[in-house]
C-alpha positions, 0 to 999 in steps of 0.5 A: 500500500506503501507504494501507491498514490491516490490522486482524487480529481476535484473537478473543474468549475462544476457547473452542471452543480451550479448554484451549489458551486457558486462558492465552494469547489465541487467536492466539498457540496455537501452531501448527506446532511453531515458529509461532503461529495470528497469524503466518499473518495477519501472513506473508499481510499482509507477504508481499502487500506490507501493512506497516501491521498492528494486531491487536486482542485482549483476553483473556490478551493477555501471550504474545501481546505478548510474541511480536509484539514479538520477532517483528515489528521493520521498519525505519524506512525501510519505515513497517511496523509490527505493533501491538497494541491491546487492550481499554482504559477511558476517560472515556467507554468501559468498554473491553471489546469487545462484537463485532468491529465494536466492536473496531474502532468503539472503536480508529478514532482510532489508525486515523484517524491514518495517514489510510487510503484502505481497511481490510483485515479479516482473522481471527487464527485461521484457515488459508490463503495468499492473495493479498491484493494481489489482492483489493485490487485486484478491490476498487478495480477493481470499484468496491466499497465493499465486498468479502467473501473468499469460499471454496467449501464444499459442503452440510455445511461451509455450516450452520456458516458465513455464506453468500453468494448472488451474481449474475454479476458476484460482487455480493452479493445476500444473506446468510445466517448458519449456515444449519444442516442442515435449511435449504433453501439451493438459491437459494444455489448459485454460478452457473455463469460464476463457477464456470468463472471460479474453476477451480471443479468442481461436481463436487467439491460445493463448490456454495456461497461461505463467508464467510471473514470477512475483508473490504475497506471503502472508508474513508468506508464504514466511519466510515459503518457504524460510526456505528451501534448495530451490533456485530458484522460477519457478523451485523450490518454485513455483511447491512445494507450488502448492501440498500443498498451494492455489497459484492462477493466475491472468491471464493478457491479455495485451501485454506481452514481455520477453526481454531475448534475442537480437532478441526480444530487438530489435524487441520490440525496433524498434516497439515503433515508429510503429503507432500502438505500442504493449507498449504505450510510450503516455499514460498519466495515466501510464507514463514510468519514468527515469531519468531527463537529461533537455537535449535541443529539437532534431533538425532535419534538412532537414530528412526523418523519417518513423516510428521512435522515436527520443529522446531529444538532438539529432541533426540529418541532411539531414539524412533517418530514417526508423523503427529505435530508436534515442537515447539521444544526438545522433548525425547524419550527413548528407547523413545517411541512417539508417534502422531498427536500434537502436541508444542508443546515447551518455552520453555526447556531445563533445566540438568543441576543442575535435572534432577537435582533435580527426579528427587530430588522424583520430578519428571519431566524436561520432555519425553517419558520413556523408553518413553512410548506416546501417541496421539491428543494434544496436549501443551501447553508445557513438559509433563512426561510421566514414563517408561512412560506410556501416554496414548490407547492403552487401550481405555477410555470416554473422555468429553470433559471435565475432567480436572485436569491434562488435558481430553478434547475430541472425543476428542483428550487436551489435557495442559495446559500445566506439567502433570506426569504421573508416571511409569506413568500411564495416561490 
């Protein structure tokens, strides 16, 4: 384990995720009501047995540093670490990351230092729970020098992803990029032995391997690959090493999401307080790590909860709660009502002297207000939504966009972050 890199790619300016990365790098949206996107590649790394972690990130990386350092302290006697590298300038580089292998290319000095013998290459936005000790080892076995994590998608998922088309022994053969609806991709389908093998059902759909963007590169390979004008991995580095390397697949048949976009952070949200959730929060052998806020117990006072997660320090009062996430510190009065709705919380409570205040200026408390009705929404941090507001419920012409103090995207209302909405609004 000692000779391995886990590098997790933070992504670019994330704005598929707008407005949740307005002010803040895309990894470090928060997730789950306690956690952040990042953890889950960070947790996958440590829990498989990797200590030695950078992530590479360069837009609104402040809330990002701020929790990776708060979260993330080995001891000295484990040689772990979790660094940050962000875009930099220098005598002979402008800095600025132009892909994901540029990222890489322009931080392998800090990477050459720990003398690795391979380099895992992971994605700081996406959702799953993988053995990543395994697919080291299918790679040392194999003899790959290189090998792609690949995940079962059926027609539909396949036109926006990279797929694969592999020989019976998990080589790949070829690769095409975003293949869209119209593409016939038959040539692609996963053969029958690595069907059987995977636990795969073709019955299910799910006839094609997605590329889930996470990669093993021996290391000589990839000083190899990056001494080239190439950018990017999945468009560039990873359909001219398959002509002439042996670059493998590791197929994964476990739950897989891409959050890419509103819709599916939402959904994959939402989900985790369905009695059956896809990713499991409750496994003890593969917790999800973050950082440690020694918050009080939520109180729940006289509520109604239906498939829902509340995190710790929340106070929540005579309120109804349905399919929705409660994030940290979450404060919520009585008579609200929410559904389908994720809280993220707040960063701090506010003092008896502050809210007193604040409703002296017709500032509502942080938090939901008593008799709030809201469906359909995400609440950034540290939203103020007053009392009687009604948010997604009316029957109105909703269209995606721009809105001040909130976006409308997919049909989902994002209320920013700080945003204060005053008492009776209706949105």
């Amino acid at each position: 384990m000692d000779k391995v890199i886990n590098i997790i790619l933070g992504g670019g300016k994330g704005s598929r995720l707008y407005p949740l990365t307005k002010q803040r790098a895309k990894p470090a949206v928060p997730f789950g009501g306690k956690s952040r996107l990042i953890d889950i590649a960070i947790s996958n790394s440590i829990n498989s047995g990797f200590r030695k972690i950078y992530i590479l990130t360069q837009y609104e990386s402040a809330s990002l540093n701020f929790h990776i350092n708060r979260s993330y302290q080995f001891d000295n006697f484990s040689k772990g670490f979790v660094e940050i590298l962000a875009a930099s300038q220098n005598d002979y580089d402008n800095g600025w990351y132009e892909g994901t292998a540029d990222a890489v290319r322009k931080n392998m000095s800090n990477f050459r230092n720990h003398n690795p013998d391979y380099y895992m290459i992971l994605s700081g936005d996406q959702l799953y729970s993988m053995d990543l000790k395994a697919f080291l080892k299918q790679h040392k076995e194999s003899g790959a020098e290189i090998t792609i994590a690949a995940t079962p998608v059926n027609r539909d998922d396949a036109n926006e992803l990279g797929i694969l088309k592999i020989d019976d022994e998990k080589k790949i053969i070829s690769f095409l990029e975003k293949p869209g609806p119209d593409k016939d991709i038959s040539e692609l389908i996963i053969p029958d032995d690595i069907l059987s093998d995977s636990g795969i059902d073709r019955r299910s759909g799910k006839s094609f391997l997605a590329s889930m963007g996470i990669y093993i590169f021996n290391a000589d390979v990839m000083e190899e690959c990056l001494d080239s004008k190439y950018t990017d991995f999945g468009k560039e580095i990873i359909p001219e090493s398959i002509k002439t390397r042996k670059v493998m697949s590791y197929v994964y048949n476990g739950y897989w999401e891409d959050i890419g976009t509103i819709k599916n952070f939402h959904e994959a949200n939402l989900n985790l307080g369905s009695p059956q959730p896809n990713f499991n929060l409750y496994d003890e052998e593969k917790p999800v790590y973050t950082h440690r806020r020694n918050l009080p117990p939520s109180k729940i006072n006289s509520c109604v909860f239906k498939q829902s997660l509340a995190a710790e320090g929340s106070i929540i009062t005579d309120a109804y709660i349905n399919y929705s996430i409660v994030g940290v510190r979450t404060i919520i009065h009585e008579g609200a009502s929410l559904d389908s709705v994720y809280c993220m919380g707040s960063d701090f409570y506010e003092s008896p002297k502050q809210v007193a205040k604040n409703r002296t200026q017709g500032i509502p408390d942080i938090g939901i207000g008593r008799s709030a009705v809201i469906r359909k929404a995400i609440i950034d941090k540290n939203a103020r939504i007053g009392a009687n507001c009604r948010i997604g419920i009316d029957n109105m012409d909703r269209k995606d966009g721009d809105y001040g103090f909130y976006h409308i995207v997919d049909d989902i209302i994002i209320i920013h972050k700080n945003a204060v909405i005053k008492d009776g609004t209706v949105i």
